[in-house]
C-alpha positions in Angstrom: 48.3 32.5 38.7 48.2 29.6 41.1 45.2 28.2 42.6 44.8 29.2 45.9 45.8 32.9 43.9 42.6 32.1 41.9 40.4 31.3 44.7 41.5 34.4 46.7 40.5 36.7 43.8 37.2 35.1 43.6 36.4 35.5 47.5 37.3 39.1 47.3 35.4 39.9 44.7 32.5 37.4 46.3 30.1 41.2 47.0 31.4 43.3 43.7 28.3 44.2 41.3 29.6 45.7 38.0 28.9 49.6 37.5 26.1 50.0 35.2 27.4 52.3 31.5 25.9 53.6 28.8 26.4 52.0 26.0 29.3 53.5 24.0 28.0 53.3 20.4 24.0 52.8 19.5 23.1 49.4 18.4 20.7 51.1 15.5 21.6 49.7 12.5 25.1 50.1 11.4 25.3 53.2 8.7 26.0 52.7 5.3 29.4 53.1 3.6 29.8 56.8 2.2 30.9 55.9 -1.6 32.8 59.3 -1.8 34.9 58.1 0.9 35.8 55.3 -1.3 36.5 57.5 -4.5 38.8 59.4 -2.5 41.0 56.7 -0.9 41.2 55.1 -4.4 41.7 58.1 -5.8 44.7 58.4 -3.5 46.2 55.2 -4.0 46.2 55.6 -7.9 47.3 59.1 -7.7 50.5 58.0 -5.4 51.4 55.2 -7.9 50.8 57.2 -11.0 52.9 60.2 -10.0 55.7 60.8 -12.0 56.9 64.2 -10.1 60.7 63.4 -9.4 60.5 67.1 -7.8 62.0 67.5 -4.1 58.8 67.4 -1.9 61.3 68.3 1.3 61.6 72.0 2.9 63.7 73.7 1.0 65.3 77.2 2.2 64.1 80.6 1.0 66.0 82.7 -0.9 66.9 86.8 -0.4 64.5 88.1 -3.2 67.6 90.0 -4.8 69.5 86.9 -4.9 70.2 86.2 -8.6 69.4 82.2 -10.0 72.5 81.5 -11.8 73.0 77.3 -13.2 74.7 75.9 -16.3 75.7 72.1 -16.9 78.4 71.1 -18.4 78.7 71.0 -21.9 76.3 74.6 -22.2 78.1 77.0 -24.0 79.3 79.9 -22.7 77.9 81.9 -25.6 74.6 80.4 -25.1 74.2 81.1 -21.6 75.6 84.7 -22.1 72.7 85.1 -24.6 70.0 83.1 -21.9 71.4 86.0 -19.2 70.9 88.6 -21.1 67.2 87.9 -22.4 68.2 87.2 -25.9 66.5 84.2 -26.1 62.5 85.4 -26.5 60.8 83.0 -23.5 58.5 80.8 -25.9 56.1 79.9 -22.8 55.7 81.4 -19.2 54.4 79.9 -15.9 53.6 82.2 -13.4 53.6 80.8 -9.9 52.2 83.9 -7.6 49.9 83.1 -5.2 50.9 79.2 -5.3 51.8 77.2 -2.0 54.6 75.2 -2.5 53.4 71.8 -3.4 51.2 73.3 -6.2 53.9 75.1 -7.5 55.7 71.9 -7.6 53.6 70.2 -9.8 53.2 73.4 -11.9 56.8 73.4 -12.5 57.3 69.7 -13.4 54.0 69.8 -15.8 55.2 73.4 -17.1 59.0 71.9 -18.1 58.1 68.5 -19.7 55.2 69.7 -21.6 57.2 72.7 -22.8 60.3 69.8 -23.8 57.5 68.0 -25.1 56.5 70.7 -27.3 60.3 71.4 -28.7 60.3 74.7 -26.7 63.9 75.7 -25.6 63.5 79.1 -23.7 60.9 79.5 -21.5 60.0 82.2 -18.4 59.1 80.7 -14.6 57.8 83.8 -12.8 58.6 82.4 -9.2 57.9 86.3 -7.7 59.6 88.7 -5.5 56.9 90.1 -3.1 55.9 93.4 -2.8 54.8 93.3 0.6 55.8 91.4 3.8 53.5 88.4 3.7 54.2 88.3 -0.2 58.3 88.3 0.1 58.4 85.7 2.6 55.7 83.1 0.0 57.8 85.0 -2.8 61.6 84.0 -1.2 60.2 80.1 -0.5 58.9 79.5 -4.4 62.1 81.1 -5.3 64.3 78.9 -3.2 62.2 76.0 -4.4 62.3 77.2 -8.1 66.2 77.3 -7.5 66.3 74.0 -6.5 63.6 71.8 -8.7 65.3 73.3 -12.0 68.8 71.6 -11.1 66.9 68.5 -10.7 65.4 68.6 -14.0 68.0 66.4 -16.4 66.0 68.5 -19.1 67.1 71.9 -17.9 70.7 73.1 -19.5 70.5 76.3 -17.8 68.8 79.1 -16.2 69.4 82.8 -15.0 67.4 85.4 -12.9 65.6 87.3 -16.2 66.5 91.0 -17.2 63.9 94.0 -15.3 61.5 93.8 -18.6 60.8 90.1 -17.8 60.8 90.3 -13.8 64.2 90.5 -12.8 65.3 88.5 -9.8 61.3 87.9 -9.7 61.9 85.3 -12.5 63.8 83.4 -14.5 65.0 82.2 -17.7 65.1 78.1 -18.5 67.0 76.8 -21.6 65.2 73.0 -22.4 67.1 70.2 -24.1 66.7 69.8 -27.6 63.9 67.2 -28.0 64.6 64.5 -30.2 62.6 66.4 -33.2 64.6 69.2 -32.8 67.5 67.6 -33.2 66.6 66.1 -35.8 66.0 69.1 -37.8 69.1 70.3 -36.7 70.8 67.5 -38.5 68.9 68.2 -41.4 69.6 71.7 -41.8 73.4 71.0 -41.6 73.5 68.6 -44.2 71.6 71.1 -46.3 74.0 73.8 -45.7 70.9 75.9 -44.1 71.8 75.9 -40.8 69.9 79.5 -39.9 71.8 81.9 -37.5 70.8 81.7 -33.4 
């Protein structure tokens, strides 16, 4: 701004008297920090770094509640995944995820699978539902799409199949775990004994 630009401004505004506000905040002593609003943001923080859910947190599509879950890795017998179809593996452990939205039932299913591993479990039951009703069958199809997907991304998983009617039908699903390191173990054992017991 030049100065005859300056001196210009300052003639026309020679008569201006500033409007008169409120003030926009009270001057009263500023409020204390709420200590629960602390907790919460370090609660936050720790919880994002500590989180080991590798789980897909994206949308994932729903699935047609008939739609049977079918997966097998490589390297899965067929034999054993015959037997895993057809419910002849007892489920050791179930999760039932009615009534979940889908982030809880995200970290339900990542908790349910390793602690299951951890516990040298091999067959276990996810009950992702079918829905009875309208509202239900659309939450139902979404946890089953989202079941669908999260078990393929579990290196643990070998294999899964929509369970037989006495266990849920296409309103669940059977989940064959690696062989923890124990269990293996044993395995190894038993051979070398000779006492290898039938599956």
């Amino acid at each position: 701004m030049s100065a005859d630009d300056d001196n210009l401004f300052r003639e026309e505004m020679a008569g201006v008297t500033p409007l008169k506000r409120e003030p926009r905040a009270s001057r009263g002593g500023a409020r204390p920090p709420d200590p629960s609003l602390q907790r919460r943001r370090e609660a936050a923080v720790t919880s994002a770094a500590e989180d080991r859910n590798t789980l897909s947190d994206r949308d994932i599509p729903p699935l047609d509640p008939w739609y049977v879950l079918s997966f097998k890795r490589p390297g899965v017998q067929n034999g054993v995944f015959r037997k895993l179809k057809q419910g002849r593996y007892e489920p050791q452990a179930r999760l039932d995820l009615h009534r979940m939205t889908a982030d809880r039932a995200r970290r339900e299913v990542f908790d349910f699978v390793e602690e299951s591993h951890g516990l040298g479990l091999r067959s276990v039951l996810v009950i992702h539902g079918r829905g009875e009703n309208s509202a239900e069958r659309e939450r139902a199809s979404v946890l089953k799409g989202c079941v669908n997907h999260w078990l393929r991304e579990l290196e643990i998983v070998q294999a899964f199949h929509s369970a037989q009617p006495r266990h849920g039908a296409t309103g669940a699903a059977y989940v064959l775990l690696k062989k923890s390191e124990e269990k293996k173990q044993e395995t190894r054992e038993q051979f070398a004994k000779g006492r290898l017991p039938p599956e």
